[in-house]
C-alpha positions as CSV (number, residue, x, y, z in Angstrom):
1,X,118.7,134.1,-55.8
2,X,118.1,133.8,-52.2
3,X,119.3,136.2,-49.3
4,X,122.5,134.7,-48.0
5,X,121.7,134.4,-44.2
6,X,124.9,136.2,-42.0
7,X,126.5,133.1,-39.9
8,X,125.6,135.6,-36.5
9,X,121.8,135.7,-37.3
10,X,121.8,131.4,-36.8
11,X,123.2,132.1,-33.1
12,X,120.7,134.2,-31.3
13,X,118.4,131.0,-31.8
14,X,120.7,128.4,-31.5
15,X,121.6,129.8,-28.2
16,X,118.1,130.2,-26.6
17,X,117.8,126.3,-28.4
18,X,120.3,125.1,-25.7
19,X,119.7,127.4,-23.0
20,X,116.3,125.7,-23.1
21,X,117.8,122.0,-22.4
22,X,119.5,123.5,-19.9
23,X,123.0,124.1,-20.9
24,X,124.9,127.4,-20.7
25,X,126.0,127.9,-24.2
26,X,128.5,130.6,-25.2
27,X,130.1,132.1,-28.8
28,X,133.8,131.6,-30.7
29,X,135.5,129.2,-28.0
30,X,138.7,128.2,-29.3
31,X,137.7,128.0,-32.6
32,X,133.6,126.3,-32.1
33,X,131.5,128.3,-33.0
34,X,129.1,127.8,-30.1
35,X,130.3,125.5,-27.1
36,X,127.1,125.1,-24.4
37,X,128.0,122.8,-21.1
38,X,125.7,121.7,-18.6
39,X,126.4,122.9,-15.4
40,X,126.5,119.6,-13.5
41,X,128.5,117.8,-16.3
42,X,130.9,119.9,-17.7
43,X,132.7,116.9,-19.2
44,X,131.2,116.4,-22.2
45,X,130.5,119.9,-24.1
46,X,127.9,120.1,-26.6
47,X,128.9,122.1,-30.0
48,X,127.4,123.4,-32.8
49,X,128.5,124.7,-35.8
50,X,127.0,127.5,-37.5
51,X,126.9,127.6,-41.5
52,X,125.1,128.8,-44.2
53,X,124.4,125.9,-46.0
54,X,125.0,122.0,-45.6
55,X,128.6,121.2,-47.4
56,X,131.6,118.8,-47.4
57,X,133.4,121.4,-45.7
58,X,130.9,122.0,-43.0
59,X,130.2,118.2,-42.2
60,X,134.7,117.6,-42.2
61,X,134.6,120.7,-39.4
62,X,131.9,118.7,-37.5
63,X,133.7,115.4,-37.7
64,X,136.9,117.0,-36.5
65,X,134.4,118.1,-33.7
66,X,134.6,115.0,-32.8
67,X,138.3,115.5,-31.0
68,X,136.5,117.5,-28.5
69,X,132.8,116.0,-27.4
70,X,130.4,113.0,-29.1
71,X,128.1,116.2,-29.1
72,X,128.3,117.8,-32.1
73,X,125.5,120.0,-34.5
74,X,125.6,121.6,-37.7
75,X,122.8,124.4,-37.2
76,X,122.3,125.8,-41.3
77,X,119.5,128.2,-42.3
78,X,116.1,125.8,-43.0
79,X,116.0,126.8,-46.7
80,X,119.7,125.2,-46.6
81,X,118.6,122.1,-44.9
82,X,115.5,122.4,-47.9
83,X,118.0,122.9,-50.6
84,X,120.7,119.7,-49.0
85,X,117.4,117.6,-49.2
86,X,115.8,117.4,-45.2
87,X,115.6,113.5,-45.9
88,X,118.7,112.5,-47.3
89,X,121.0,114.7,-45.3
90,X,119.4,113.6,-42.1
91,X,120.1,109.9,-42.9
92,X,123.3,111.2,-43.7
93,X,123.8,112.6,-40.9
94,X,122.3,110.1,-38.5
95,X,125.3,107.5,-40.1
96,X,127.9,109.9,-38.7
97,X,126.3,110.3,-35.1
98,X,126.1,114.1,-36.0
99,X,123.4,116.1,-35.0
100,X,121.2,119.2,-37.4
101,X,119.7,122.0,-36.8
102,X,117.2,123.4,-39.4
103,X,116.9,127.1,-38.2
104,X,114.2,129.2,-39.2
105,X,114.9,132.6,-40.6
106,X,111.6,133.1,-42.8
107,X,108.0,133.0,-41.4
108,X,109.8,130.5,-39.0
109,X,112.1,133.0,-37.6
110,X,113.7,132.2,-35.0
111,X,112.5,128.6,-34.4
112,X,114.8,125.7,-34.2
113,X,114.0,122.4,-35.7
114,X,116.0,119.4,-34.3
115,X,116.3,117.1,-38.0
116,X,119.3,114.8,-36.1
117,X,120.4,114.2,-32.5
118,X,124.2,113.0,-32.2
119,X,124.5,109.5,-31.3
120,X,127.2,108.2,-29.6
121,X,129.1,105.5,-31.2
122,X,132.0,103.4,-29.7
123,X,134.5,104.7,-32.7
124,X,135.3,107.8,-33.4
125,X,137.2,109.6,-36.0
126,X,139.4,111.8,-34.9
127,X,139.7,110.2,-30.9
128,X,139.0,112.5,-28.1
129,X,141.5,114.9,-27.4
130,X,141.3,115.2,-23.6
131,X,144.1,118.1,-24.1
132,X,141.8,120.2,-26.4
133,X,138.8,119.6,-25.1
134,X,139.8,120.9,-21.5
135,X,141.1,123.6,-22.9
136,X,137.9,124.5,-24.6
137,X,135.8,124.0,-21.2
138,X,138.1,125.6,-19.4
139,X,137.6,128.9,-22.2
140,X,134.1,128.3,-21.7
141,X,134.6,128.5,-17.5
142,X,136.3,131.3,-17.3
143,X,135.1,133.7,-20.1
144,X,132.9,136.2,-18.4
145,X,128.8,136.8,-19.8
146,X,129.1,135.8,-23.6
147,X,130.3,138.8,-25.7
148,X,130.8,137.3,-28.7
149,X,128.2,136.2,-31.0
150,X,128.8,132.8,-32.6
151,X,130.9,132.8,-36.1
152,X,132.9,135.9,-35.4
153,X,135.9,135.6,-33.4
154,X,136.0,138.6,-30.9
155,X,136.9,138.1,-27.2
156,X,138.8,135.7,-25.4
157,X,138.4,135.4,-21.4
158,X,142.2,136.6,-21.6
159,X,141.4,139.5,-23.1
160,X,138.8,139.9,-20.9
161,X,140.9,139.6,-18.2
162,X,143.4,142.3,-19.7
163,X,140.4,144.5,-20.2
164,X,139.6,144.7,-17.1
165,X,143.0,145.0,-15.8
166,X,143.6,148.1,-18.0
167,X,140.4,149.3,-16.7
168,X,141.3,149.5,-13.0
169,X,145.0,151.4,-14.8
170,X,142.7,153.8,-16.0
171,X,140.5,154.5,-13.0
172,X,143.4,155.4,-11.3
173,X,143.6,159.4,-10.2
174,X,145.7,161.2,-12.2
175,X,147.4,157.9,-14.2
176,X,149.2,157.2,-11.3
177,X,151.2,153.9,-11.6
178,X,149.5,150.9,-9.4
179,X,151.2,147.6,-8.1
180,X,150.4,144.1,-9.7
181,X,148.5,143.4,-6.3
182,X,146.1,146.1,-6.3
183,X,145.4,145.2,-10.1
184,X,144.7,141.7,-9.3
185,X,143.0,142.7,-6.5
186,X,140.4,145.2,-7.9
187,X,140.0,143.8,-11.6
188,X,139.3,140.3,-9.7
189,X,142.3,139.3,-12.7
190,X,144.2,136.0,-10.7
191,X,146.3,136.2,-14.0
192,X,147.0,140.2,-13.6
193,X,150.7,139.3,-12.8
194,X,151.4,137.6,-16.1
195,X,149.1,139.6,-18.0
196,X,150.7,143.1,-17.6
197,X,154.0,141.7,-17.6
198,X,153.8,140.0,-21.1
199,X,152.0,142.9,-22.4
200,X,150.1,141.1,-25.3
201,X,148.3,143.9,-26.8
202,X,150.5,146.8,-25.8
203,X,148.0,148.4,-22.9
204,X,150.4,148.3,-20.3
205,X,154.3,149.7,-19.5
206,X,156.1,149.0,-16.5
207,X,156.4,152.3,-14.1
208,X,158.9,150.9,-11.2
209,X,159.3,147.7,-9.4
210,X,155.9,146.0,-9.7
211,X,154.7,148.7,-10.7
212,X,152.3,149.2,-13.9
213,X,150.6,151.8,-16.0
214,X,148.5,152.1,-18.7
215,X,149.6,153.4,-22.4
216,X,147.5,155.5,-24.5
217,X,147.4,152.0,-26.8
218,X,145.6,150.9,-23.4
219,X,143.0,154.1,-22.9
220,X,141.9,153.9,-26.4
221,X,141.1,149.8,-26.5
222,X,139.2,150.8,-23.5
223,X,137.3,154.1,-25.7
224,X,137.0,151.5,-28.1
225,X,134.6,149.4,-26.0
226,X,132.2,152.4,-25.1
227,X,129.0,153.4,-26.9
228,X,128.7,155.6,-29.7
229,X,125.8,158.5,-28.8
């Protein structure tokens, strides 16, 4: 029986794929497993999904892609793309404007082998959701670096932007209590105001009027995030 091939081992590639036609390409945004834009036409996303082998399932996520951008890959493990027949499933494919990715994890490691490029068609199934797919970009704007690796759902820019909001609470000397304005100011958080006050994950409790300080809930996300020596 083969290895089964971890979804996150398909991304490192896939990644340096698109980085290499220029696009920035990040993990997990709203649900894709890998969104990359191009700087200069943010517009139209491309985005990939990462699966272990070619099924019904994994083409219906693809099409659904559809809501979102006309630029839309399935990246599976080469033996997968092997096993789904290279031929068939790329004329398959090529009928349904979706793009493949046949990504090397034997001898081939690491290489990316394009079998499909999405095409474009005048109809598509679903229609473009303008409201999702701004939503999406706008994930992939403002989500700083790329900390999560594609098919594993771990940080959202607002969490991101809590993180570093609790950070700031923690560097203060002796836990004393800051207002919402140094918090936005330091952390570089525009949304610090509406972050500690809704309190999401339970990092923050208020301390006065506009005031805010972080709970031990808080100080151990943030212990949470340092490396283990």
């Amino acid at each position: 029986m083969p290895k089964r091939i971890p979804k996150t081992a398909l991304y490192p590639p896939v990644k340096r794929f698109l980085e290499a036609r220029g696009l920035v390409a990040k993990g997990e945004v709203r649900g894709c497993d890998v969104v990359a834009v191009a700087p200069a036409a943010p517009e139209m996303p491309v985005v990939v999904e990462l699966k272990r082998a070619v099924t019904l399932a994994a083409v219906l996520q693809c099409l659904d892609r559809f809501a979102v951008t006309d630029l839309v890959y399935l990246a599976v493990p080469a033996e997968a793309a092997e096993r789904a027949g290279r031929k068939g499933i790329a004329r398959l494919f090529r009928r349904l404007g979706l793009g493949l990715l046949a990504v090397g994890t034997g001898a081939s490691r690491g290489e990316v082998e394009v079998l499909t490029e999405p095409l474009a068609t005048p109809r598509r199934l679903p229609r473009r959701n303008a409201a999702r797919a701004r939503a999406i970009i706008a994930e992939h704007v403002s989500r700083q670096g790329d900390p999560n690796p594609g098919g594993v759902r771990l940080v959202t820019a607002y969490r991101q932007e809590a993180l570093r909001c609790a950070a700031v609470l923690h560097a203060s000397p002796g836990g004393a209590p800051l207002p919402v304005r140094v918090v936005r100011e330091r952390a570089e958080a525009p949304n610090a105001g509406r972050i500690l006050y809704r309190n999401v994950y339970g990092w923050f409790e208020p301390a006065g009027r506009d005031l805010y300080r972080l709970t031990e809930c808080g100080a151990r996300a943030l212990a949470d995030l340092q490396p283990q020596g």
